[in-house]
C-alpha positions as CSV (number, residue, x, y, z in Angstrom):
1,X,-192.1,-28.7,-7.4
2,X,-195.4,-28.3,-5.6
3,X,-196.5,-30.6,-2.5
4,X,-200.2,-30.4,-2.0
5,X,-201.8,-31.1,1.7
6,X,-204.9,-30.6,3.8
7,X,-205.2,-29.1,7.0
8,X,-207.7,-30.6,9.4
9,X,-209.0,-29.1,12.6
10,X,-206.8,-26.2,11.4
11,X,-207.5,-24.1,14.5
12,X,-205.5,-21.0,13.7
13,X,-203.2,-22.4,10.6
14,X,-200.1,-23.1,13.3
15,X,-199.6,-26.5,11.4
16,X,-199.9,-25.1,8.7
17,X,-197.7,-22.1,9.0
18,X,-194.6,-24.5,10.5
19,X,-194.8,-26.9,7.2
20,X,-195.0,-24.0,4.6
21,X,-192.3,-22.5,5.9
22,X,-190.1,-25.8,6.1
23,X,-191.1,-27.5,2.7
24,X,-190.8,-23.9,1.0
25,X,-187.3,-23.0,2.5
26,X,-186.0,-26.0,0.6
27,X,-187.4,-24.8,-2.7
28,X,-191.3,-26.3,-2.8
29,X,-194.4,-24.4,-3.6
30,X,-196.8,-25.6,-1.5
31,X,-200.7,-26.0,-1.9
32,X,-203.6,-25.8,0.6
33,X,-206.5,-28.1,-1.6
34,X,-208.8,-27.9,1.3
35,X,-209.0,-26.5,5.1
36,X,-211.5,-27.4,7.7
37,X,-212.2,-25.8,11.1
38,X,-215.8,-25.5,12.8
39,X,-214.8,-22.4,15.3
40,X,-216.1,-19.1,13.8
41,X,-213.5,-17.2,15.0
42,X,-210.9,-19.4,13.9
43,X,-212.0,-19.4,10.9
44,X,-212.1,-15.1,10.7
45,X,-208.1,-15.8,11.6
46,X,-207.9,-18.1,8.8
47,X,-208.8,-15.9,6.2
48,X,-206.9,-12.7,7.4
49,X,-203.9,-14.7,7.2
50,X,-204.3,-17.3,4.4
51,X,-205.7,-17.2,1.2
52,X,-208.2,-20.1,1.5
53,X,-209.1,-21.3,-2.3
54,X,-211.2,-24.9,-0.2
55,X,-212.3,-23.7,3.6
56,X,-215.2,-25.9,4.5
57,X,-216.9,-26.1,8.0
58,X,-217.3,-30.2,9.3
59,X,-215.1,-32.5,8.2
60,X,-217.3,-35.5,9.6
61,X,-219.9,-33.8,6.7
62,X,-217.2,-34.0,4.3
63,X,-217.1,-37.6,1.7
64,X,-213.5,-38.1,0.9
65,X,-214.7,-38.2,-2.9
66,X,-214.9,-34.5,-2.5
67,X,-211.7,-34.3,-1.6
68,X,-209.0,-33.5,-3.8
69,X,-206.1,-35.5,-4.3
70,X,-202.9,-34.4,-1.8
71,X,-199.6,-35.6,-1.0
72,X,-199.8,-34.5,3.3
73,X,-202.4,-34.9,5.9
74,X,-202.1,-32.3,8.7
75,X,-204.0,-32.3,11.5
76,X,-204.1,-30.8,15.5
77,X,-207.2,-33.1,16.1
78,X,-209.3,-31.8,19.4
79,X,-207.7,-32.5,22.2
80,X,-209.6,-31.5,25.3
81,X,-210.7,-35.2,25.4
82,X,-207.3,-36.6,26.5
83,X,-206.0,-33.5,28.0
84,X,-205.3,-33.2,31.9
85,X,-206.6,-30.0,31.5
86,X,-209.9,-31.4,30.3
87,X,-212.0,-34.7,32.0
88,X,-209.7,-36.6,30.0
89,X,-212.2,-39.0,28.8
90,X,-210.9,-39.5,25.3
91,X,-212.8,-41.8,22.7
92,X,-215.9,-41.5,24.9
93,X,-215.6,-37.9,24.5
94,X,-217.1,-37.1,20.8
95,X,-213.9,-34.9,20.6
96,X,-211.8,-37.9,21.0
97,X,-213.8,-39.9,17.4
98,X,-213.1,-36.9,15.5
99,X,-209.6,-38.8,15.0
100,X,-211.4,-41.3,13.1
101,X,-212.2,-38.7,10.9
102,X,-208.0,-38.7,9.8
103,X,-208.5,-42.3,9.4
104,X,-211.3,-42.6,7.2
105,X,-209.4,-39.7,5.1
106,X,-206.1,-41.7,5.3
107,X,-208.1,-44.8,4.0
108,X,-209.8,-43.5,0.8
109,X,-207.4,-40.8,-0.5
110,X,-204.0,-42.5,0.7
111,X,-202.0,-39.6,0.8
112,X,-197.7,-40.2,0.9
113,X,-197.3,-38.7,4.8
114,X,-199.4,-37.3,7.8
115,X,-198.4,-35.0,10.5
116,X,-200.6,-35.4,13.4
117,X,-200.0,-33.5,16.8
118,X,-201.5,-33.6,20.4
119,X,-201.4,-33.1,24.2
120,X,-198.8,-34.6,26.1
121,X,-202.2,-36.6,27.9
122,X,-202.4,-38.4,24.8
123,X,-199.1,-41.2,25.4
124,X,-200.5,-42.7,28.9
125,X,-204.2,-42.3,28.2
126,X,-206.3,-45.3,29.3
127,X,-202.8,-46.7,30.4
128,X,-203.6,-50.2,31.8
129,X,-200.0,-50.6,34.0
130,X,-198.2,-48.2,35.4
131,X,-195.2,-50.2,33.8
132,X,-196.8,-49.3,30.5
133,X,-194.6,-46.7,27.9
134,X,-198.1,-45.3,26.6
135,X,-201.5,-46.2,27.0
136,X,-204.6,-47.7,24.7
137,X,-205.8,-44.8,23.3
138,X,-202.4,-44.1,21.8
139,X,-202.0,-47.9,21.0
140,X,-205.5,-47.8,19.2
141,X,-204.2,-44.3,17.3
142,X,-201.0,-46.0,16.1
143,X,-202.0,-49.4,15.0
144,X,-204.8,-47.6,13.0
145,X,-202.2,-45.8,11.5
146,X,-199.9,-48.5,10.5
147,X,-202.9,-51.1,9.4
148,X,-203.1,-48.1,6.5
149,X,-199.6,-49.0,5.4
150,X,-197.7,-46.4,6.9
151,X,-194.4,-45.8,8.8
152,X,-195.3,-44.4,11.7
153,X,-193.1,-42.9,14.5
154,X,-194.1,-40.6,17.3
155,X,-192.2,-38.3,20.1
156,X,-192.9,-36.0,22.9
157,X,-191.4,-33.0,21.6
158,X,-190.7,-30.2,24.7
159,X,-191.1,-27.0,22.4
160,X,-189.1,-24.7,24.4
161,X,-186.3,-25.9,22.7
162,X,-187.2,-24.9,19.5
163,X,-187.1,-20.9,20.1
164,X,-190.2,-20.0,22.1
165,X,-190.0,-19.0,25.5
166,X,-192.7,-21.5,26.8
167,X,-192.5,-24.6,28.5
168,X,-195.2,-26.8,26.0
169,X,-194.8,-30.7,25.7
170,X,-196.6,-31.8,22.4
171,X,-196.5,-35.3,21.1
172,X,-196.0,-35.7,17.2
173,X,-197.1,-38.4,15.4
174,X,-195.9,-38.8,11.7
175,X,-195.8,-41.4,8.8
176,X,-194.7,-41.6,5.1
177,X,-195.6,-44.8,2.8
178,X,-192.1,-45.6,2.5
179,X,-189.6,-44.6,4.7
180,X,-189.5,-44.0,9.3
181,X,-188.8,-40.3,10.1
182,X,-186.3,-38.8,12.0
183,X,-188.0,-37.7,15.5
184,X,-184.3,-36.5,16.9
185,X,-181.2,-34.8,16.4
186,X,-183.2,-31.1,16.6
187,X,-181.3,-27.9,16.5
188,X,-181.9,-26.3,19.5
189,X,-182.6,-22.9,20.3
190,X,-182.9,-21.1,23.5
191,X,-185.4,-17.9,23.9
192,X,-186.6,-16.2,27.2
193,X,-190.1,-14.4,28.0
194,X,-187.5,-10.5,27.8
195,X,-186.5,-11.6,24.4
196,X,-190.3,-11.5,23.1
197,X,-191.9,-8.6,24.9
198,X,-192.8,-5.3,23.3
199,X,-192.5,-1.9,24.8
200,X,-194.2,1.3,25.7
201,X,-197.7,-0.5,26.3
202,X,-199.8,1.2,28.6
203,X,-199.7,-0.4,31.9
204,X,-202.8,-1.5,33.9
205,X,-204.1,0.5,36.7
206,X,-206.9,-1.6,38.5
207,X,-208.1,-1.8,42.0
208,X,-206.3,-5.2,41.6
209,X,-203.1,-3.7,40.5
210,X,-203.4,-0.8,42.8
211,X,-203.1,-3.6,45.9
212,X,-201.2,-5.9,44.6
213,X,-198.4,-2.8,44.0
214,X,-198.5,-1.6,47.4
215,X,-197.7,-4.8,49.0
216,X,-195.1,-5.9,46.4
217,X,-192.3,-4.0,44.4
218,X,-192.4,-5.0,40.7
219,X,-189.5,-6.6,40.8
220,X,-190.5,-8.8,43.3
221,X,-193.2,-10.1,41.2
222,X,-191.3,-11.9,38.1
223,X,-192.7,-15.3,38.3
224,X,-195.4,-14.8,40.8
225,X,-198.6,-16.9,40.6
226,X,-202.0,-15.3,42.1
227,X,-204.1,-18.3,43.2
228,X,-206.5,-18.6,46.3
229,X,-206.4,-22.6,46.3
230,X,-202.6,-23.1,46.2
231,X,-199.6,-22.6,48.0
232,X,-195.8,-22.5,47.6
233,X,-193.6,-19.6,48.2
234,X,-194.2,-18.2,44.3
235,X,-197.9,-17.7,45.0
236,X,-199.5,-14.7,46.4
237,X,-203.1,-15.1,47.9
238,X,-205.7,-12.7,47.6
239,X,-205.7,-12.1,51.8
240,X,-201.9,-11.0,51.5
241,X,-202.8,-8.2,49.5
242,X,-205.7,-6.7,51.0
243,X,-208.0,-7.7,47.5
244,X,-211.0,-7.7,49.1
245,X,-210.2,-5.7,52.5
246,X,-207.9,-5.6,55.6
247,X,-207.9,-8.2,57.7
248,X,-206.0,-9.0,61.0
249,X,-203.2,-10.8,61.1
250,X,-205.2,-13.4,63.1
251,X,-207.6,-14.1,60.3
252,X,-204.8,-14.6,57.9
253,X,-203.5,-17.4,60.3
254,X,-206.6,-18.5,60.3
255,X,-207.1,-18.7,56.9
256,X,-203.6,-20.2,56.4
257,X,-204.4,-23.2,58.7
258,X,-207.1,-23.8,57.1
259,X,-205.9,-24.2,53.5
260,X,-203.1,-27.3,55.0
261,X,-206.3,-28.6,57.3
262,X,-209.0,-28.5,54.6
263,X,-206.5,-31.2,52.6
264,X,-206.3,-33.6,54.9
265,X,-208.2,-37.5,55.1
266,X,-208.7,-37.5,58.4
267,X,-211.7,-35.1,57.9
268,X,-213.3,-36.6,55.1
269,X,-213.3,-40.4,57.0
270,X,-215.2,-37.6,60.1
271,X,-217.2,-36.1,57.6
272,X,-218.3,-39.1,55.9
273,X,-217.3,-38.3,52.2
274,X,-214.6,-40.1,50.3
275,X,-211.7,-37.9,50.5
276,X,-211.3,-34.5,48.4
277,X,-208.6,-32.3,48.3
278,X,-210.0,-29.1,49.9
279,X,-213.1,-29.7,52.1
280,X,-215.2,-27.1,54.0
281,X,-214.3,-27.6,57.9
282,X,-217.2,-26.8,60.1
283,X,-216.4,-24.3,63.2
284,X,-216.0,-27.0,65.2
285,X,-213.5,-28.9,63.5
286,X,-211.5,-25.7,62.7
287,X,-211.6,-24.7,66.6
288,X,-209.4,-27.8,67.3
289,X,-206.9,-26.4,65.4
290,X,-207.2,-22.5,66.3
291,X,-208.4,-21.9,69.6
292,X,-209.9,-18.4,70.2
293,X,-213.3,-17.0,72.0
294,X,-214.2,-14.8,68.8
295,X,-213.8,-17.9,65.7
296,X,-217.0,-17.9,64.9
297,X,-216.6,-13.9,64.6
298,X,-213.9,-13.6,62.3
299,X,-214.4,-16.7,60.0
300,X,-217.9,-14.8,59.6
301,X,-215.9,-11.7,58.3
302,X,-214.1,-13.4,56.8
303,X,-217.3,-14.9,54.8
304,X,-218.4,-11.8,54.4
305,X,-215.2,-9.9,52.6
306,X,-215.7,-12.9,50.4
307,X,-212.3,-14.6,51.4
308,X,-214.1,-17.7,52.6
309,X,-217.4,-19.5,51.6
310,X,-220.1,-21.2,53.3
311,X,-220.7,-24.9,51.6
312,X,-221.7,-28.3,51.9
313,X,-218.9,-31.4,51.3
314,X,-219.3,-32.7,47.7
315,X,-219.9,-36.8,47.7
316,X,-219.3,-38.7,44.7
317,X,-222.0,-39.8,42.6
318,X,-221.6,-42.1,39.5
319,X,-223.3,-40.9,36.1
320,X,-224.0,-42.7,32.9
321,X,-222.9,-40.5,29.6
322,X,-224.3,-40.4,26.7
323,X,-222.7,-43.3,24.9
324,X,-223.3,-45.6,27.7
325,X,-220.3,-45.3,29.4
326,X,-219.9,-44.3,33.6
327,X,-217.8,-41.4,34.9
328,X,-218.1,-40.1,37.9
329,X,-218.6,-36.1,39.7
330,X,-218.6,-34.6,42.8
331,X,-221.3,-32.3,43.7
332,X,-222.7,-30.7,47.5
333,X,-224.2,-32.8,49.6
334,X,-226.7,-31.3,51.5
335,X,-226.9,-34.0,53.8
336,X,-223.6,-32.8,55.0
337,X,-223.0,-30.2,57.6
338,X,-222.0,-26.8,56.1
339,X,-218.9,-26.0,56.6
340,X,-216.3,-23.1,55.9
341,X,-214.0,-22.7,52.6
342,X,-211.5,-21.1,50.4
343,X,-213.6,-19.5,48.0
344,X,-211.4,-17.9,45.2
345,X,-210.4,-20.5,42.6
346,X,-207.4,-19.6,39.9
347,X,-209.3,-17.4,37.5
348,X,-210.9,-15.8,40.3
349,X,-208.3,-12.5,39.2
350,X,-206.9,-9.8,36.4
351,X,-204.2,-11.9,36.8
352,X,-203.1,-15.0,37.7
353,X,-199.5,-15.4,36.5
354,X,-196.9,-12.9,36.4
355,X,-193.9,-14.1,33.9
356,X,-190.9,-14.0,34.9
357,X,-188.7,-12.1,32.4
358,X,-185.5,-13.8,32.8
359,X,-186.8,-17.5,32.4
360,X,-189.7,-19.0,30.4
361,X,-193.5,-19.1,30.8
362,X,-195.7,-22.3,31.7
363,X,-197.5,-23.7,29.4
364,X,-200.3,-21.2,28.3
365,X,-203.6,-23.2,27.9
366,X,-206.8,-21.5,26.7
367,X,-208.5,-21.4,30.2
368,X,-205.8,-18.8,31.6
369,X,-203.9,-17.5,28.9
370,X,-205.9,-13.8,29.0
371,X,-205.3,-14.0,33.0
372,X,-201.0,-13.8,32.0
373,X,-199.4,-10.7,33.1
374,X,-195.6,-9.0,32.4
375,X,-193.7,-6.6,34.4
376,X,-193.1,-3.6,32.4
377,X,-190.8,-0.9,34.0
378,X,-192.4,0.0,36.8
379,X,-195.8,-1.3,36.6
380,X,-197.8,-4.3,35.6
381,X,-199.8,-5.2,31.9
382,X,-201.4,-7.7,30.3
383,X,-199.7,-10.1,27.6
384,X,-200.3,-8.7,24.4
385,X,-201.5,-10.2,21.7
386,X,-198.6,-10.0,19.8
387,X,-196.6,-11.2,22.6
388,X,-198.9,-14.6,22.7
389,X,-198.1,-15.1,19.2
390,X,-194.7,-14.5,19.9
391,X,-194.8,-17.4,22.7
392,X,-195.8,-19.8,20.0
393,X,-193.3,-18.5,17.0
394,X,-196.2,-17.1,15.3
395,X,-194.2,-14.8,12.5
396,X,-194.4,-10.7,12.9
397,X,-196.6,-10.5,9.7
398,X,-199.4,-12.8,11.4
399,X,-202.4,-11.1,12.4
400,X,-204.9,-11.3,15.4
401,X,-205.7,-7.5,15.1
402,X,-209.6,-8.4,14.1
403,X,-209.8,-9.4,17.5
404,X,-208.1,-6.1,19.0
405,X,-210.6,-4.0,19.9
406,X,-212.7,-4.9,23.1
407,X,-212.6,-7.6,26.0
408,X,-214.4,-10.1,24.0
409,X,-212.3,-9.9,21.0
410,X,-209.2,-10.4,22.8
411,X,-211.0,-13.5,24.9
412,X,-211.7,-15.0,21.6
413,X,-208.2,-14.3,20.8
414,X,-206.3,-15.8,23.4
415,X,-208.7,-19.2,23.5
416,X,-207.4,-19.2,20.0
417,X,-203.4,-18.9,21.1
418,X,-204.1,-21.3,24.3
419,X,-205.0,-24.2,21.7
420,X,-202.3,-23.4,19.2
421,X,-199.3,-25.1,18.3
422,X,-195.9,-23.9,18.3
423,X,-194.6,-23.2,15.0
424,X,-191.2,-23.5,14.8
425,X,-191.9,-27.3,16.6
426,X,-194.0,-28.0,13.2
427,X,-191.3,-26.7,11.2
428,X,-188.9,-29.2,12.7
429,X,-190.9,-32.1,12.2
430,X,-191.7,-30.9,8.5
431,X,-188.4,-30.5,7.2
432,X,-187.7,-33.9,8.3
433,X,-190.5,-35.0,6.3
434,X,-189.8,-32.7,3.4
435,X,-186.2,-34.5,3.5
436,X,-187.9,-38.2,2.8
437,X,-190.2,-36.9,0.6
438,X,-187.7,-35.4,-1.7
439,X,-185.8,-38.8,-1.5
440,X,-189.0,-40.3,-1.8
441,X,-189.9,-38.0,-5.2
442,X,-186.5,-38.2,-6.7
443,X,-186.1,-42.3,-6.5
444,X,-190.1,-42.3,-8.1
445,X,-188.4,-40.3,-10.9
């Protein structure tokens, strides 16, 4: 028996990769008629690892007459637009249409089933009461679904469950012609960051990792974040480690009463902004919290080393986007007194999270993914490629090694992984489907 299906959006083939695997383990061939994906260097992935008989570029270019026929619609449509990590401004975003695309495919070619995954931003996006399960977007996605005639069912699947060592909440959204899916009853399977990693990689040995090694043993850095602009006893600042020169024990105070005092209303309400979290204090509001004859002196130094900035307080202005719609940004107000600042923001550094071996990793999102680091023996490294794909159930015969040979490459690589799904998830959701398709095949019959 062979099931035939497009793949839309098709990133690195994730989707793909999960319902192969599923639909083929229970004794179908399975057929690629057509793949689309605009990224180049997606699409050099795609062709190292796929034999691609139908790869075309824009879908929105595509007529569905030139589609062949197919039996499954897959498809990871964009989600920056309703992702936190994102502006999260959905079907205003252009990103956000491009799920009209699957609906104008769904309409004319009327496939049996879709598989349609997305960001866990998705369920309460454009939510219009707190007291409501999901929000208008989603409503808008589903009703579109089911005015086509389909079955639809969704669920926020947390993927950690399904053997990768990541902590990655994805919402699935699948339909049939005929017959509701099964979104429950998963086997489980529990995997940690030490059951993935490789060995005998050659550890890093940076100005960076020089520091950060002299104030901290290795093994006190399993789980460690390195961020400027946040706190909590897992984070390690770039003043606690000397980064960008000694300072006294004063300045780090200092600095450390700033970061609480730079967060709070009271100063925005003084300043005459609408509140932001993490304002530039003037020396004069900073001296009534730290009293000292030489202030001025050392948050100067401290300018200087580069720990702290010198900026105006960013005022809210309203801005009218391209479609029409208003949104609103933040930018310095010059109006404003300048004032003094944390200046290092999260991918200010090699590294910005250090795994912990014996747990598993946050979610790894394009933006940060190349800035993840691993304990190894006695040192510190970067995750390896093969390690990312690893962290999404990527099989050992998947390859990324076009990508393996400078800084670039391997930037290109990991945005790839840090938009990616997690196979074995897809494979879940697939076999259920390739269960109600059988029955589905068998009572046509």
């Amino acid at each position: 028996m062979t099931i035939k299906f497009i793949d839309l959006f098709a990133g690195m083939g994730g989707i793909r990769l999960g319902f192969e695997q599923a639909f083929n383990e229970k004794g179908f061939e399975t057929q690629c008629v057509l793949t689309s994906e605009i990224k180049p260097y997606a699409i050099q992935a795609l062709k190292e690892n796929f034999i691609q008989d139908n790869l075309i570029g824009d879908i929105c270019k595509i007529s569905a007459q030139n589609i062949p026929n197919f039996d499954v619609l897959l498809a990871g449509f964009p989600c920056q637009a309703f992702s936190t990590a994102g502006k999260g401004l959905g079907f205003s975003d252009t990103r956000g249409t491009l799920f009209f695309e699957v609906e104008r495919i769904l309409r004319e070619k009327k496939p049996y089933a879709f598989i349609l995954e997305n960001v866990e931003g998705l369920i309460l996006h454009n939510r219009q009461n707190r007291t409501d399960e999901i929000g208008e977007t989603l409503k808008t996605i589903l009703n579109s679904l089911e005015n086509l005639g389909y079955k639809v069912v969704w669920k926020l699947l947390e993927c950690q469950k399904f053997g990768v060592p990541q902590l990655r909440k994805r919402i699935f959204i699948v339909g049939t012609k005929d017959q509701y899916i099964d979104m429950c009853h998963f086997e489980e399977k529990k995997v940690i960051v030490r059951d993935i990693l490789e060995h005998g990689i050659q550890l890093e040995d940076t100005h960076f990792t020089r520091c950060l090694l002299k104030h901290y043993q290795p093994k006190e850095l399993h789980g460690k974040a390195i961020k400027d602009k946040r706190g909590g006893s897992n984070n390690i600042h770039s003043w606690d480690i000397g980064l960008k020169g000694e300072i006294s024990q004063e300045q780090k105070t200092i600095i450390e009463k700033l970061f609480r005092e730079r967060r709070k209303k009271h100063w925005a309400e003084e300043i005459g902004i609408k509140w932001m979290d993490g304002m530039p204090l003037t020396l004069e509001q900073i001296s009534t919290f730290h009293k000292s004859e030489h202030l001025k002196d050392m948050l100067d130094d401290l300018v200087n080393k580069g720990y702290l900035v010198m900026e105006h307080p960013k005022s809210m202005y309203e801005i009218t986007m391209p479609n029409g719609s208003k949104t609103h940004i933040r930018q310095q107000d010059e109006s404003k007194p300048m004032g003094y600042n944390i200046v290092s923001g999260k991918l200010s550094f090699e590294f910005t999270k250090i795994l912990d071996s014996n747990d598993i990793a946050p979610t790894l999102v394009a933006a940060d993914v190349s800035h993840i680091a691993v304990i190894d023996g006695n040192g510190i490294r970067r995750l390896t490629l093969r390690e990312g794909l690893r962290m999404f159930g990527y099989p050992e015969n998947y390859s990324l090694s076009m990508f393996d040979n400078d800084s670039k490459g391997l930037a290109k690589a990991f945005d790839l992984l840090g938009n990616t799904v997690v196979v074995p998830a897809v494979k879940a959701v697939s076999s259920k489907l390739c269960d109600v398709y059988t029955e589905h095949i068998n009572y046509s019959s």
